[in-house]
Backbone as CSV, one residue per row, in Angstrom:
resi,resn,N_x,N_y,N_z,CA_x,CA_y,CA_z,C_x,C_y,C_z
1,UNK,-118.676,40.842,-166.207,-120.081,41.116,-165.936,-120.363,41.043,-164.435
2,UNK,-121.358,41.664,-164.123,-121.953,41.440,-162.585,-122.520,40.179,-161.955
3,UNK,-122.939,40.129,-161.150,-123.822,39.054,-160.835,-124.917,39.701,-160.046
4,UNK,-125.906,39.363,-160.647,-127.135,40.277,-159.756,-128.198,38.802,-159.438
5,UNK,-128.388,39.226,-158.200,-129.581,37.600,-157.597,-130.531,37.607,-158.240
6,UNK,-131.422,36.751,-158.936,-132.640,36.658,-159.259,-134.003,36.824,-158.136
7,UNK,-134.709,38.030,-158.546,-135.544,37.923,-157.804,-136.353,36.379,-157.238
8,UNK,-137.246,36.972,-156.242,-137.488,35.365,-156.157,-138.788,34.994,-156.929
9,UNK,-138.734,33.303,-157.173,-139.704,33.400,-158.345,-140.937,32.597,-157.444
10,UNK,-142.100,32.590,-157.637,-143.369,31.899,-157.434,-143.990,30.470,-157.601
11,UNK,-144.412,29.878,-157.175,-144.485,28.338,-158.475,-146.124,28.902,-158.152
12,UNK,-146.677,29.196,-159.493,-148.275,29.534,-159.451,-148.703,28.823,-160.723
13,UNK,-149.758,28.795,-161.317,-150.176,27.571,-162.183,-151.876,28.858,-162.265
14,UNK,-151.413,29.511,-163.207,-152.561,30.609,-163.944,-152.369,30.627,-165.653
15,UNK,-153.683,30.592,-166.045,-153.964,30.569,-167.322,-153.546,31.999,-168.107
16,UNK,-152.672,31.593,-169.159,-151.917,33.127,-170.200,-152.705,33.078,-171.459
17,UNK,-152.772,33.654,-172.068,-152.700,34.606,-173.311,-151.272,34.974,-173.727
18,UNK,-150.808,34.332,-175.156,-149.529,35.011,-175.580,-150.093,35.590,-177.031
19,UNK,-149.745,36.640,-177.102,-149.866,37.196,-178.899,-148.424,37.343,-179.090
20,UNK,-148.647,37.103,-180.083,-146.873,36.937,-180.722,-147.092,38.210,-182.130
21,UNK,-146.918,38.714,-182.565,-147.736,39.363,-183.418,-149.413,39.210,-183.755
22,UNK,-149.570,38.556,-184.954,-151.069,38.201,-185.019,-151.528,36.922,-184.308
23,UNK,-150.147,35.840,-184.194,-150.538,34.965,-183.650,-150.955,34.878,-182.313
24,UNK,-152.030,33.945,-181.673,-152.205,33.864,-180.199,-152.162,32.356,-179.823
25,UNK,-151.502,32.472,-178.550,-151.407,30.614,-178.038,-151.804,31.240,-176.894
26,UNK,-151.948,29.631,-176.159,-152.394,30.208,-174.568,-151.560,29.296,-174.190
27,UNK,-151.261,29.342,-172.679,-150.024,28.857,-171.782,-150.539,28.414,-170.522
28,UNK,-149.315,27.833,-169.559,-150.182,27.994,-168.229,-148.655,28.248,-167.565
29,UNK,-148.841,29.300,-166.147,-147.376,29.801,-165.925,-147.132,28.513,-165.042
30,UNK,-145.562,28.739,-164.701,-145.308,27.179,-163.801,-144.611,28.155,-162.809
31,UNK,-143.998,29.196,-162.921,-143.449,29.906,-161.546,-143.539,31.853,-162.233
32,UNK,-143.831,32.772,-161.089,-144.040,34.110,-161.704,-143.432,35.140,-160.840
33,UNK,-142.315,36.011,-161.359,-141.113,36.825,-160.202,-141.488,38.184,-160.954
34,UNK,-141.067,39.068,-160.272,-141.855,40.431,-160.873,-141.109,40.953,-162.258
35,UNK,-139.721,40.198,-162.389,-139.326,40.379,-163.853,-139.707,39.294,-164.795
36,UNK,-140.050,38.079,-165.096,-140.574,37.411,-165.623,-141.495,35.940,-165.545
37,UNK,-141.270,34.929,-166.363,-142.074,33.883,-165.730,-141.920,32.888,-166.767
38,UNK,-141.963,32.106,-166.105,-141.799,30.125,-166.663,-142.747,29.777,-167.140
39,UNK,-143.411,29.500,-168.342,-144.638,29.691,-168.748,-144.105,27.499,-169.528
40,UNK,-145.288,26.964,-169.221,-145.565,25.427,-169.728,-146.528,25.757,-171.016
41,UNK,-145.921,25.606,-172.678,-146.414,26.083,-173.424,-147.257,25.638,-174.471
42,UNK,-147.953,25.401,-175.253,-148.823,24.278,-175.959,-147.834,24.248,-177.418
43,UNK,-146.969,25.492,-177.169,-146.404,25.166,-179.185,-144.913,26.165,-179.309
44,UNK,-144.123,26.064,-179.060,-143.109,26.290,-179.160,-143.092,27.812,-180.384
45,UNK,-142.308,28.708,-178.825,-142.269,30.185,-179.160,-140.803,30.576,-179.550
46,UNK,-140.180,31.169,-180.608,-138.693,31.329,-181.017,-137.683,31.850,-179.629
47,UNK,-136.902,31.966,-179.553,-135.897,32.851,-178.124,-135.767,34.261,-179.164
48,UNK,-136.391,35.504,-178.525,-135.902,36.624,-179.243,-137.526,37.177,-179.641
49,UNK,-138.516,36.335,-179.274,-139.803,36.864,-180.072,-140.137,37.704,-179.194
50,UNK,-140.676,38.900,-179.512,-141.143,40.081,-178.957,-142.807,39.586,-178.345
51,UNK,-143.654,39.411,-177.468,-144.493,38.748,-177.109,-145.468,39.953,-175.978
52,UNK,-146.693,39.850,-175.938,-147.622,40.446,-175.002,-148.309,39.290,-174.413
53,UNK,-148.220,38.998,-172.991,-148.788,38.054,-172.080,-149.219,38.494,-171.576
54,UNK,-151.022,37.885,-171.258,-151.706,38.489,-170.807,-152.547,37.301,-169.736
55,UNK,-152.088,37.830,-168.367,-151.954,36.459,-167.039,-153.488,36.856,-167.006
56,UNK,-153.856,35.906,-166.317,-155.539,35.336,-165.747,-155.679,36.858,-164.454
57,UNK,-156.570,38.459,-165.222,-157.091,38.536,-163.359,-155.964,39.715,-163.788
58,UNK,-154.895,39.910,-163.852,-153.844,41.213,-164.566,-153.962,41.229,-165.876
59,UNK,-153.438,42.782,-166.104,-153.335,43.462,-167.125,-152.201,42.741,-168.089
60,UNK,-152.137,43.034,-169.068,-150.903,42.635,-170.604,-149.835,43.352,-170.331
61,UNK,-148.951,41.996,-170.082,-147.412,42.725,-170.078,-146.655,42.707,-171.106
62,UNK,-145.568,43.467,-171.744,-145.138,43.084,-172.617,-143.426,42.224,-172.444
63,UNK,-142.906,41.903,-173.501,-142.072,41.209,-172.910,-141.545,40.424,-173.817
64,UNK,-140.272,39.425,-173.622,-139.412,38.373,-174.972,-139.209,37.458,-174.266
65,UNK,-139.131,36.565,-175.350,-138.961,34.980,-175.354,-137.668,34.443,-174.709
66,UNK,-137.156,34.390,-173.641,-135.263,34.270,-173.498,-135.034,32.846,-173.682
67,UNK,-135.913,31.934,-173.590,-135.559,30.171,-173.967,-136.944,29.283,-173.983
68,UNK,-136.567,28.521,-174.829,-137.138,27.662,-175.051,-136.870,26.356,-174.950
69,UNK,-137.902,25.401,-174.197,-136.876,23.829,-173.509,-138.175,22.957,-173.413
70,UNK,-137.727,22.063,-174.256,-138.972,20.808,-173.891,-140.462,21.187,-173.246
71,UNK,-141.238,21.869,-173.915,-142.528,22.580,-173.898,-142.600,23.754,-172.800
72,UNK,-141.363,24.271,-172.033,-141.454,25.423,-171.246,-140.874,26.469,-172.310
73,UNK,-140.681,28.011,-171.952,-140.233,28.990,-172.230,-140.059,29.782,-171.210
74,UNK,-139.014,30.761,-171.364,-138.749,31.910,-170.355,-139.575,32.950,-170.788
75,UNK,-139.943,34.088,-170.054,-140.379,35.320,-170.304,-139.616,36.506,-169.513
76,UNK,-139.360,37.542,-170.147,-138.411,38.635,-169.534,-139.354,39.684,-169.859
77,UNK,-140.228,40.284,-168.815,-141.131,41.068,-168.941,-140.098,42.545,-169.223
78,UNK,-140.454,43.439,-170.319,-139.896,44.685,-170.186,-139.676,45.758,-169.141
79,UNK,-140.809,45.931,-168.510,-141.235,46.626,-166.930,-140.881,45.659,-166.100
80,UNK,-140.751,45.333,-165.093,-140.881,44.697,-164.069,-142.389,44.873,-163.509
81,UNK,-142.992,43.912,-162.997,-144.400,44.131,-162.447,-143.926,44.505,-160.815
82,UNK,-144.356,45.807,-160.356,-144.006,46.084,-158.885,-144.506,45.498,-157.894
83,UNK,-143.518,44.923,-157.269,-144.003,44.205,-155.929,-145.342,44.162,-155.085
84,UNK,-146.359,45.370,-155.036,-147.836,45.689,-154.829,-148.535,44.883,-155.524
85,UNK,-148.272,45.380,-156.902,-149.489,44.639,-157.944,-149.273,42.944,-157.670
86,UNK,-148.218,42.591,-157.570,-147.499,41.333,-157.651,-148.389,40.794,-156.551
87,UNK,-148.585,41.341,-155.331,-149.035,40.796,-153.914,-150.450,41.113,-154.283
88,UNK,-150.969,41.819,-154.558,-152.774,42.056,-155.288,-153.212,41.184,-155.933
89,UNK,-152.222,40.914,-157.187,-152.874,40.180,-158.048,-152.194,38.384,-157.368
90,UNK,-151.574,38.119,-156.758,-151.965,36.667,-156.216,-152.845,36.907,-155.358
91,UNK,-152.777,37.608,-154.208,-154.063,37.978,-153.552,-155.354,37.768,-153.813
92,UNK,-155.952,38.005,-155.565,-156.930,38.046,-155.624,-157.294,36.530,-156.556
């Protein structure tokens, strides 16, 4: 396999929206990189769940669950959020 660097990630602390299908929890992120984000979670989300997060101030991304660890989770947004919006939306 390759090794590709991880973009770099954020430590920001903004209020989420997760729908999991019908279900909805809310979150708060703990760091946010334009492919995903470290989300501090109120209830434990499966690794593999197909998920729409929807950050404080931006639009609904879609995206999966890659881990789950002592009340955090990973998020692997499908799109990448582009570097602009990324600088806008902390910006604002």
């Amino acid at each position: 396999p390759c090794w590709r660097p991880r973009p770099p990630r954020l430590a920001l602390e903004r209020l989420v929206m997760i729908r999991a299908g019908s279900d909805i929890s809310f979150a708060s992120t703990r760091d946010v990189s334009p492919g995903g984000a470290c989300l501090v979670c109120e209830r434990p989300i499966d690794e593999g769940t197909a998920i729409v997060l929807t950050l404080e101030g931006y639009r609904p991304l879609d995206g999966v669950v890659r881990w789950n660890r002592r009340g955090y989770c990973g998020v692997s947004f499908d799109r990448p959020i582009p570097p602009g919006d990324l600088n806008r939306w902390l910006g604002g």
